[in-house]
Every structure is written in C-alpha cells, then in structure tokens.
C-alpha positions, -999 to 999 in steps of 0.1 A, spaced: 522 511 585 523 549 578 494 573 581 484 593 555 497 628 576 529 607 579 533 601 546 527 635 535 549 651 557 579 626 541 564 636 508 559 599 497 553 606 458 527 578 454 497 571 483 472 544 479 441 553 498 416 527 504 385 545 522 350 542 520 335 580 521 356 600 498 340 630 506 358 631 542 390 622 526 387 651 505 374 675 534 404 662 551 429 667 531 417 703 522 412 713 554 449 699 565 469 709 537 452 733 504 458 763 531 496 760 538 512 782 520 527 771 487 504 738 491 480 728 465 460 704 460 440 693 428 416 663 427 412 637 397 379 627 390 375 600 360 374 625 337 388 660 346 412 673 367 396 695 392 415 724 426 395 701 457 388 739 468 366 739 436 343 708 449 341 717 477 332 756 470 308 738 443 320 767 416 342 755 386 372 777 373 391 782 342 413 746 355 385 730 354 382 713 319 378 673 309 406 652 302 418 620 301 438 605 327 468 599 307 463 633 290 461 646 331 493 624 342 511 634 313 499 672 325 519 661 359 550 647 337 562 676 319 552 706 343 580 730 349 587 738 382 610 774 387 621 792 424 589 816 414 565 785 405 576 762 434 547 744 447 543 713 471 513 702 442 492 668 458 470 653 429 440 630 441 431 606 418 395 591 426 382 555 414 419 546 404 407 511 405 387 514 371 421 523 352 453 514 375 460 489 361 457 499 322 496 495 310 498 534 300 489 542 332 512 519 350 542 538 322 529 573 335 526 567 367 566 552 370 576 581 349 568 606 371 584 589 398 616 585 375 615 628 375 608 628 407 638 605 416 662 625 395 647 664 400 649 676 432 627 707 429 598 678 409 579 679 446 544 665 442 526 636 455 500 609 437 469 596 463 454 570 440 418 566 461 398 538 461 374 509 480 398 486 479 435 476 477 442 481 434 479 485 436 496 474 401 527 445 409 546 468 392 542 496 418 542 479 448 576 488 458 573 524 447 540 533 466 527 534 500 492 520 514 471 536 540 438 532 554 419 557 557 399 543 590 365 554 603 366 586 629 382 576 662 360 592 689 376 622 691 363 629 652 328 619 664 328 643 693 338 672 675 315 668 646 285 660 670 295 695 689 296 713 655 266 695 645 243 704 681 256 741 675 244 745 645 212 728 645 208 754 679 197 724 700 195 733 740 205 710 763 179 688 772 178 677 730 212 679 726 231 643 721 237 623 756 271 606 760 252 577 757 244 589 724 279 599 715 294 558 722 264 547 695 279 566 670 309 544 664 311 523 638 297 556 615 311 573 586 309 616 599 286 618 568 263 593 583 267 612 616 256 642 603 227 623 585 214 606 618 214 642 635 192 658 609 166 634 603 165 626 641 159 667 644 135 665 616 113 637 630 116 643 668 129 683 677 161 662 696 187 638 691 169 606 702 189 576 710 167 552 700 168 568 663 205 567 665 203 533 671 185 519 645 203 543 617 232 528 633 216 496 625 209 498 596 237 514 583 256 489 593 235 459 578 239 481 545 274 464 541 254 428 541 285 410 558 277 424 599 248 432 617 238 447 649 218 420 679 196 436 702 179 419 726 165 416 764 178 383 772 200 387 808 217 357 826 186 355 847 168 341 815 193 309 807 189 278 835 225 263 845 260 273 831 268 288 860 310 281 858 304 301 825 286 329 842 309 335 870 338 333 846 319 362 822 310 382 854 348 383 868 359 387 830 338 424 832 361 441 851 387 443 821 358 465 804 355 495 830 382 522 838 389 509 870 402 479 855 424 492 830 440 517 855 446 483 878 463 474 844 442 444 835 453 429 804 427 430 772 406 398 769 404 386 732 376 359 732 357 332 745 348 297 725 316 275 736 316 243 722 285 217 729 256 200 709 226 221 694 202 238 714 222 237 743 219 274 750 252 288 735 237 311 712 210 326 736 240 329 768 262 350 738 232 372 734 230 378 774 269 391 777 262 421 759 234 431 784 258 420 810 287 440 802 262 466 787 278 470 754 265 467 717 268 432 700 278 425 663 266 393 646 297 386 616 287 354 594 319 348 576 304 333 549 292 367 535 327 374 528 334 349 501 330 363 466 336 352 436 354 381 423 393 379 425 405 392 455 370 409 469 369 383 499 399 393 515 392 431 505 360 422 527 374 408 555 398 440 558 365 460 554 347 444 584 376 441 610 382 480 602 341 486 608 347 460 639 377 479 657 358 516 646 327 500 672 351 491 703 343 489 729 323 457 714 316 420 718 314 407 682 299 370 681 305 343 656 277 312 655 289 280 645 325 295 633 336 257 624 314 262 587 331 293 576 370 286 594 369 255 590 386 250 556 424 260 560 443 227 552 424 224 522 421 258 508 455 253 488 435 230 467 400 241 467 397 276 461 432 287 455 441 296 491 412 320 495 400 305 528 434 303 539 440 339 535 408 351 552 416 327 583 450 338 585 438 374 585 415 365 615 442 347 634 466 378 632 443 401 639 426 388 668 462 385 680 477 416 677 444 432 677 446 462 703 410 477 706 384 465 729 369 436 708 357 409 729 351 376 707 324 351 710 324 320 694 302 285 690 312 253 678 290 224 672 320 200 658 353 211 676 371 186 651 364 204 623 384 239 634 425 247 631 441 244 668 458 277 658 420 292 659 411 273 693 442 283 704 434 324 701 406 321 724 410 330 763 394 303 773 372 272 755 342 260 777 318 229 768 278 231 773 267 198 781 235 189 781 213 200 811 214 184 844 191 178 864 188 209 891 196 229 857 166 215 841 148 222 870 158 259 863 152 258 829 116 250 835 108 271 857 117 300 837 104 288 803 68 285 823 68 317 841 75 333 807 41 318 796 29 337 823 18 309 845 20 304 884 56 280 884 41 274 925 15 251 906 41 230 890 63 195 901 96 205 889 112 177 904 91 152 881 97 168 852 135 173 853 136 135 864 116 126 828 131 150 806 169 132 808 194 137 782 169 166 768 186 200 756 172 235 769 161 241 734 140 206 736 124 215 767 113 246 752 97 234 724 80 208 747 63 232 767 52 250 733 36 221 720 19 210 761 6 246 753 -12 237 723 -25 208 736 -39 223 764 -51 251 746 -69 225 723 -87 202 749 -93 238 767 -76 230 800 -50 252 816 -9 239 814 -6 210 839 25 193 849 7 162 837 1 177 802 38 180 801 50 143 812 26 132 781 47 156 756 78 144 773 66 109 772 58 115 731 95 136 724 121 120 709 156 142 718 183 151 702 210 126 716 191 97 698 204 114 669 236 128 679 252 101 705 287 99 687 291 137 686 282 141 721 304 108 729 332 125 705 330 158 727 333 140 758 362 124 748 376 161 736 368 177 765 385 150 788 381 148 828 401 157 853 392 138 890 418 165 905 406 200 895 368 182 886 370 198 854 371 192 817 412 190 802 406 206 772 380 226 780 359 238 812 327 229 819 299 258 818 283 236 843 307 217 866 290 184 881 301 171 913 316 139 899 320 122 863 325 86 860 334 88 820 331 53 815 299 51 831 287 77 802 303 63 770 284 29 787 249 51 786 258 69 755 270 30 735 232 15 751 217 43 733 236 37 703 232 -3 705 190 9 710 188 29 683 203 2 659 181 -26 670 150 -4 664 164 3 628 169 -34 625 136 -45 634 125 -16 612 138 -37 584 
C-alpha cells in the first residue's frame, strides 16, 4: 500500500484518506506541499471551497465563498489550465463520507478523471478525507487508499521538543524519555493538549498526568483500554513453567536482543478452568517486561451499522501498532473469535471478516505487539487462531506445594504473620480448589473471625474449607475435556498440545479421568437422592 507522499509524488488523481485528526492531515499537507512552487492546495469543507493556507492563517479571502460540492467539482471540471496558469492544484475534500456516494458525485468525480486521462496539462489531485473506508464500487479501481497512521515516534519527539521550547520549560520540568514512550498511542493534538494542561496544573510535564490523559484518551474510543496494576510474578503461587518461559521470552524486548537478531514473538494463549489465575499472571507480564498493557474486548467492535465493525477493527489494530512496544491482552477470546464457521449464515460474514483481519494481522504484523490470550473452552476457537500463538500453555488447577504458595501469599497480604500458620494442612484440605477459591476462602475465614472477634486461625480456615463447595463439582467434564486436549507425554513429561504452566513430576491420566468420573458419578447420586 502507498503512502500518501508516495502517492503525491506519482500524482495519483484520486486519494482516499481515512484519518482520525484532520487537523494534522491538513497541517501536513500544507506544510509538505502549499510552499513548492506552482503547488496549491485548496480544502473542501461541506459547504465551500476554502486555500488550507486560509484555515490555517484563520483569515478568509475573496476564494472563500459557499458552494455546493457538485457546484465545487464542477469548478475542478471545466478549469482551464494554460503554460502561464499551470498549477499542480490538490483539492481536499473533508467528510466525503456524508456525500460520496450521492450518484452526481460518483459522475463528477469519474469525469474529472476522464480529463485527466485524456489532457495532459489537467494535473490535479482529489484526497476525499474521512473516518472510515467510503470508497464508491464504482471508484474503486480508479482511486487509491491510504491511512493516515498515528505519529511514529519520531513525530512525537519533534513535537514534544517544539512543545518544551515554547512553553520555556528548564530541564528538570522538561518531558523524561520515560515520558516521551507514554505518548504513543496519541494523536500530536492530544500531545500538545497533555503538555499544556500538565503545565497548567503542575509547572512540569508530569508523567503521571501523561498517563492517565493517555488513559483516558484512549478509553474515549470505547473498544481498548489501558491496565495498570502492581501485581509482579512474586504475587501468583505456582505456574512456574509459564514463568520461566515469559522470563526467557524478555530478551526479544530489549536492544540487546534484537541486535543478537532474535526473532519477534507474536503471542502467548493460556487455556485452563476459571479462577485459575490466567487473568491476574497476564496482568504480571507487563510489570515484568516493564511495558504498558492494553485490555481489547472484541465484542465492542460489533456494530450494527453496515460495515462499522470491520472499520473498527482497522481503527484499533492501527491505535495497537501506534503503542508498540506493547503487550495487548485478550480475556476469554473464545466469546468474541469464536464464531467463524458460522458467520456465513449468522450475520452475513461479519465475524468472519473481523477474525480474518486478526489472523493476518497478527501474522504479518511487524511492530512490537506481544499478544495475550485466555481460553476457558479451547473447543470453541478456529485452529487457524490457536495456531498464530507462539506457544499454548494449560493452567491446571493448583497442586499441592502451589497451594501451599498460594496461601501463603493471600495471608501475608491480609497482613498476618504466615509463621503462625499450618500450610501443610491446609493445602492437603483444599484439593481440587482453584487459586481464585482459596482466595475467596480466606475472605470469608476473615469475616468469620472478625465476627466471633478472634484473630485468623488455620482452624478457622479448615471450617471454611470444610463448608466450600469448588468449582470442579461444577465443571468435571470441561476439566476432563481439557485434559484430554492437552494430552500427556511420559517422554518430555509434558502436555501434547499444550505445556503445562505447572509441570508435575508424573501424570497417570487414567488415574484422573477415574477421580474426575467418581466426582461426576457423586454429584449425580446427590441429585438423585435430591429427587
């Protein structure tokens, strides 16, 4: 695909521009091409024709009078063009989408390329601007598409230079390089609107003000958002296979690496039950490899406007690669991808369209984009999606030195003394239980204690635990499902289809479908007698 300079330079006679801040394109433009000599450049708003050195000089001249945009294109049509009025002339037609498509348009627009085919001195070119992709079938072959993309860093360095030196900052307010890498992801008007209310409200260009605009700014789209949080490795009990894998994995992030010429990583999938800790460990990696982390629902991309889902999903992957470096993370990615054999009949291909989109971008994706994925039901997701990952890992359920862990550090946050505590008894009654479980077991041994005002025991706990009924009574056949997905290898004592974030010593599968069926056979003979 061309860039807009590109096709400029090869005087393409009709440019579709999707961007999102018109303003820049405009600033561009003028400031690339209105001062070449014999350049000019005039800009279409929805009712007049306007010289772009006009707007931005914010003073109105004699061409400066409403029209229609027929009456404007027909302006274009019939010009004469002599060797003493010569002119490269670049119209820019803004919010093309509201009349594009009108069928005088459309006869306009293909009769001033049918002059410009015929005449060679006819040199002029059409950018029809707009948020989206509004190109007519009929001109499809005739025009060219570019993106207008948010500022590479480069664009943000140079504007937050221009920016510090004219809001006279000394060094020790200026912007930190730190603060510089939290500006991706920004439009350069939003840049130069974090800078000035920062200066307003604290004399300096604080990072932590940078941040949040950033964050909100970016939840102003409604389809990503920006995750902060504390949580570190140190926090989550077990997964230790997945840990080491993510802490060997870091190295493709620093300079080091890439000189060594380390390929690019493009994600990661954790598949497992509920409250098994995949969510909280995706959290972690961004504090491990110390870079931001976007939260993408896909569901917020459906619409049910024609063709504004897959306009969104172009929006957010353009917003995704303007962040890289990044780590973008996807909960439970099976309920929005999860729908591409029956799209065709469902909703017209839509889903289809936006999963295919995905697919080839996360494959020939070349910015630093690390993805994160969960899965609660594997079954329910395309192999071609499993398939992009780097690697698939399963969380299991806790065992029994990792439950031991994940005590100890869901008591210590509760600020009590884990030296007081039989760790060893309760990971031996809390089989089978899920680190979320535990948590909320300790909550509610909290409350107890609280209530019958005595401090947190390790015998307050056993009667919770004795009380809880866990997840696996309720979700057996998915676990035994996963299992049985995931496979066993007694060779490399490791899952087939998928690693295991915690690798036990041994597996005896039929030994667990045996544990997983009496549970099963339990659970239906206390239904029974229910009855």
């Amino acid at each position: 695909m061309l860039s807009l300079d590109q096709c400029l330079k090869a005087n393409r006679p009709i440019i579709f521009v999707v961007v999102q801040n018109e303003l820049e394109l405009l600033n561009y433009i003028y400031d690339e091409y209105d001062s070449i000599d014999n350049w000019y450049v005039y800009s279409e708003t929805l009712s007049s024709i306007l010289r772009l050195t006009d707007i931005i000089e914010e003073k109105f001249t004699k061409e400066t009078k409403a029209s229609l945009i027929i009456r404007n294109l027909d302006y274009i049509l019939k010009k004469n063009y002599n060797e003493e009025n010569c002119k490269f002339d670049k119209y820019i037609f803004l919010d093309c989408h509201t009349y594009i498509k009108d069928p005088q348009t459309i006869r306009k627009i293909k009769d001033i390329l049918n002059r410009y085919q015929m005449e060679e001195e006819f040199t002029m070119n059409l950018i029809m601007v707009s948020q989206s992709i509004c190109i007519p079938e009929e001109l499809e072959r005739l025009s060219e598409i570019v993106f207008f993309d948010l500022p590479d860093e480069e664009a943000l360095r140079k504007r937050s230079d221009k920016l510090t030196k004219d809001l006279e900052l000394s060094n020790d307010k200026a912007p930190t390089p730190e603060v510089i890498n939290n500006l991706k992801g920004l439009t350069l008007f939003e840049v130069e609107q974090a800078y000035l209310q920062s200066h307003s409200l604290y004399g300096k260009i604080d990072i932590n003000f940078i941040r949040n605009f950033k964050k909100s700014a970016i939840a102003k789209t409604d389809l990503l958002s920006i995750l902060e949080t504390d949580v570190v490795f140190d926090n989550i009990g077990g997964m230790e296979n997945l840990k080491n894998w993510i802490t060997k994995s870091y190295g493709g992030w620093t300079i080091e690496g890439r000189d060594f010429g380390l390929p690019l990583l493009k994600g990661l999938l954790l598949v497992g039950l509920p409250g098994t800790g995949k969510s909280l460990f995706m959290k972690a990696v961004g504090n491990e490899w110390k870079l931001p982390v976007i939260l993408f629902d896909p569901s917020m991309l459906f619409s049910s406007i024609l063709g504004d889902t897959e306009n969104n999903m172009r929006r957010v992957l353009k917003i995704i690669e303007g962040m890289s470096p990044t780590i973008l993370i996807i909960d439970e990615i099976e309920k929005a991808f999860a729908g591409l054999h029956s799209s065709g009949f469902s909703d017209s291909g839509v889903t289809a369209r936006v999963i295919m989109k995905f697919l080839i971008w996360m494959q020939e994706c070349t910015k630093y984009v690390f993805i994160i994925a969960t899965a609660n039901n594997i079954q329910y997701l395309p192999p071609e999606l499993i398939n992009r990952f780097d690697e698939t890992f399963f969380v299991n359920l806790p065992q029994y030195e990792e439950r031991k862990d994940i005590f100890s550090i869901h008591i210590n946050r509760l600020n009590r003394d884990i030296s007081k505590f039989d760790f060893d008894i309760l990971s031996k009654n809390s089989k089978d239980l899920s680190g979320r479980e535990i948590e909320q077991t300790l909550r509610e041994a909290m409350y107890d204690a609280y209530y019958n005002k005595k401090e947190l025991t390790t015998e307050i706990i056993l009667e919770v635990l004795n009380k809880k009924t866990n997840l696996l009574t309720t979700m057996a056949e998915q676990l035994k499902y996963l299992l049985e997905w995931v496979g066993w290898d007694d060779e490399k004592k490791d899952g087939i289809r998928a690693r295991y974030a915690s690798v036990p010593p041994s597996l005896n599968m039929e030994q667990v479908h045996s544990e997983i069926n009496n549970i099963l056979k339990n659970i239906e003979g206390k239904s029974d007698e229910s009855l």
